[in-house]
N, C-alpha and C positions, 0 to 999 in steps of 0.2 A: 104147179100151184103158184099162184100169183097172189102178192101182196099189195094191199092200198097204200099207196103212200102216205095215208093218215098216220095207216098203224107203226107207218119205221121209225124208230126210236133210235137216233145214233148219240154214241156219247164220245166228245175230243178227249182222246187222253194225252197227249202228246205232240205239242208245235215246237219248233226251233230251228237253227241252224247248225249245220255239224259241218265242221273242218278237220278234214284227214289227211295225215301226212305217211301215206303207205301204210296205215292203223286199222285199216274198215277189211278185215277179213274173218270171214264168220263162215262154219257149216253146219247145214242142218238145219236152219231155223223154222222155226213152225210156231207160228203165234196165230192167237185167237182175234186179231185185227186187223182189219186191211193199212197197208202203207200207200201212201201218198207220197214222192219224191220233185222235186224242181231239181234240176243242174243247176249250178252258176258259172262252175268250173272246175278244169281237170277234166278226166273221168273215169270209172269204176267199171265191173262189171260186177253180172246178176246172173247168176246159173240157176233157174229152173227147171223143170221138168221136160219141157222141150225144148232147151239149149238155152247157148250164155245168149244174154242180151249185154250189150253194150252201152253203159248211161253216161251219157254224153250232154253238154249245158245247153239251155234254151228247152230244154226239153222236157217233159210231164210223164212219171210212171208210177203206174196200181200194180202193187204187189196184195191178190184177194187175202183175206184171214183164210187160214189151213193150208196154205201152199207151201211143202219144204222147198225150200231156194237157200245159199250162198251167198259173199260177197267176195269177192277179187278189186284189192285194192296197192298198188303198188308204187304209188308218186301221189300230188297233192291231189283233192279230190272234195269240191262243197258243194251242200245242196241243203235246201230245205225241206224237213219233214213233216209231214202229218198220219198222226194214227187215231183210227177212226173205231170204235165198239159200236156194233150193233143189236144193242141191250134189248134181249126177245123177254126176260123177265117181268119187263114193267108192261108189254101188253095186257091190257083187260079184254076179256071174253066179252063179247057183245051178243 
């Protein structure tokens, strides 16, 4: 099933910058938003579903909403985030 782009309603919940100093280790996560990441510097990893990815600067990665993933973070590690909702509530029936 395919969506009009009229109808996608996204809502920013979240921009900033985060700096970690071996601090960013997380299991299990599963949120109802997609992630949006930049590197700047360091880098981290991301254990998905079908394996670790490696987040490394200069670089752009989408984590979708409902994907359980991880973080591995073990020495300095910054990147910019964005998290994105994509609010199905406020569609109207046409």
């Amino acid at each position: 099933m395919t969506t009009p782009i009229d109808q996608l309603h996204f809502l920013t919940l979240n921009v900033g910058l985060a700096v970690h100093e071996g601090d960013w280790n997380w299991k299990n996560v599963n949120s109802p938003f997609t992630r949006l990441y930049y590197v700047t510097e360091g880098s981290a990893k991301i254990i998905l579903p079908a394996g670790t990815q490696e987040l490394r600067p200069d670089h752009l990665y989408l984590i979708p909403s409902f994907v359980t993933h991880g973080y591995l973070c073990d020495s300095h590690f910054c990147h910019y985030y964005l998290h994105i909702y994509e609010d199905h509530e406020s569609s109207s029936a046409t």
